[in-house]
C-alpha positions, 0 to 999 in steps of 0.5 A: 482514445486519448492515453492516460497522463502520469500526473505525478509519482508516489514516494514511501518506504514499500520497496517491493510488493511483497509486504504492502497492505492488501487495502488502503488504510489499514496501515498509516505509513507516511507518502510524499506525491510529488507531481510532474512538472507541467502539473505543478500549477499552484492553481490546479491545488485550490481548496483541496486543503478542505478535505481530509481524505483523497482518493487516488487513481494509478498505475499498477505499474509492476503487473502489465500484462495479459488480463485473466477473466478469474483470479485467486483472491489471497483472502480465499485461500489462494486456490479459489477463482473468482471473478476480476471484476469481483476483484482487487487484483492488479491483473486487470484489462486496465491496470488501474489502481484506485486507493483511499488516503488522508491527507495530512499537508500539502507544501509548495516547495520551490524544488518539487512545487506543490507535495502532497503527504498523505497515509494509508496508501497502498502502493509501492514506492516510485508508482505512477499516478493518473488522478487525484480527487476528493473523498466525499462523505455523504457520497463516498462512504455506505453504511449498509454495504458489505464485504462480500467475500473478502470477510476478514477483518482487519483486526484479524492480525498476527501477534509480531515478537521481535527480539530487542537485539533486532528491533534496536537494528531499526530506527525508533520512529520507523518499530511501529510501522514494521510491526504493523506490516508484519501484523498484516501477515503479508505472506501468501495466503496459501502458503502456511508452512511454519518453516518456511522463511520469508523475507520483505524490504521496507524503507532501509531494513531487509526483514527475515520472518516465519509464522506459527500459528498466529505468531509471527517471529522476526528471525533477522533483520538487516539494514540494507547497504546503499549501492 
């Protein structure tokens, strides 16, 4: 079997896995695809400025290892085992990602060759990418299909206080972003101890929070130094 090729690296602001969206597109976080060399062929990109939304195949790079024929789905509780292949889990036999992204531009530039900017994706900053391909409507889209177990809703979200003292630590255009991770709730799903503090990187800011209830409170937030 021929291996797989890393056709190009995905860049945004999810430094670390804990905190990125559990799907794609719940959150509209802005990524650059920035493609390998010998894949930069300005031909390779015709027409793919007629779609709006990609799908994109890659490397669940931070979980290589042995697979498990069950798993525990975060949305159960955590102590529930379910089926892999009734799954997302990134502990597969093939650890491959799949993920829905509009795309927003694609510019060709003259150090990276063609970039491609999208949002919505759920994956973490530097992941290795397999393939891109079309979302198509009428093929890609059922009306009729369920969510099986995973019944929560996006809309299940958490209310997010930040005090002003915190939130004015965070560069304007990025206070959104964050208070849609947080809202998220990005904690263990059996974990819900209202003591305990929990921690995510995202883009320059190392955020400190606990939850309540549905009240997630911002208790610190630092802006991470450069080495």
């Amino acid at each position: 079997m021929e291996e797989l090729k890393v056709i190009a690296h995905i860049y945004n602001g999810y430094k670390e896995k804990f905190g990125i969206p559990r799907q794609s597109g719940i959150i509209d976080i802005e990524s650059k695809i920035i493609f390998e060399p010998i894949f930069r062929n300005k031909e390779a990109f015709r027409g793919i400025e007629q779609y709006n939304y990609l799908w994109i195949l890659w490397d669940f790079s931070e979980s290589h290892g042995e697979w498990s024929s069950t798993v525990r789905p975060p949305k159960l509780g955590g102590n529930t085992r379910m089926g892999v292949f009734a799954t997302r889990s990134p502990f597969r036999p093939n650890s491959i990602g799949l993920s829905s992204v509009k795309l927003v531009n694609i510019e060709f530039t003259k150090e990276n060759g063609p970039v491609l900017t999208v949002t919505g994706a759920d994956i973490m900053n530097g992941t290795p990418i397999y393939d891109i391909k079309p979302y198509i409507k009428y093929a890609d889209s059922h009306e009729d299909a369920n969510n099986g177990f995973a019944l929560s809703d996006i809309s299940d979200s958490l209310t997010v206080e930040i005090p002003d003292t915190l939130l004015c630590v965070v560069d304007e255009e990025k206070r959104n972003t964050v208070i849609k991770i947080l809202s998220q709730d990005p904690r263990p799903a059996y974990k819900s101890d209202g003591s305990t503090e929990y921690g995510i990187k995202f883009a320059d800011y190392n955020i400190k929070f606990n939850v309540n209830g549905n009240i997630l409170t911002v208790t610190k937030i630092e802006k991470i130094k450069e080495p």
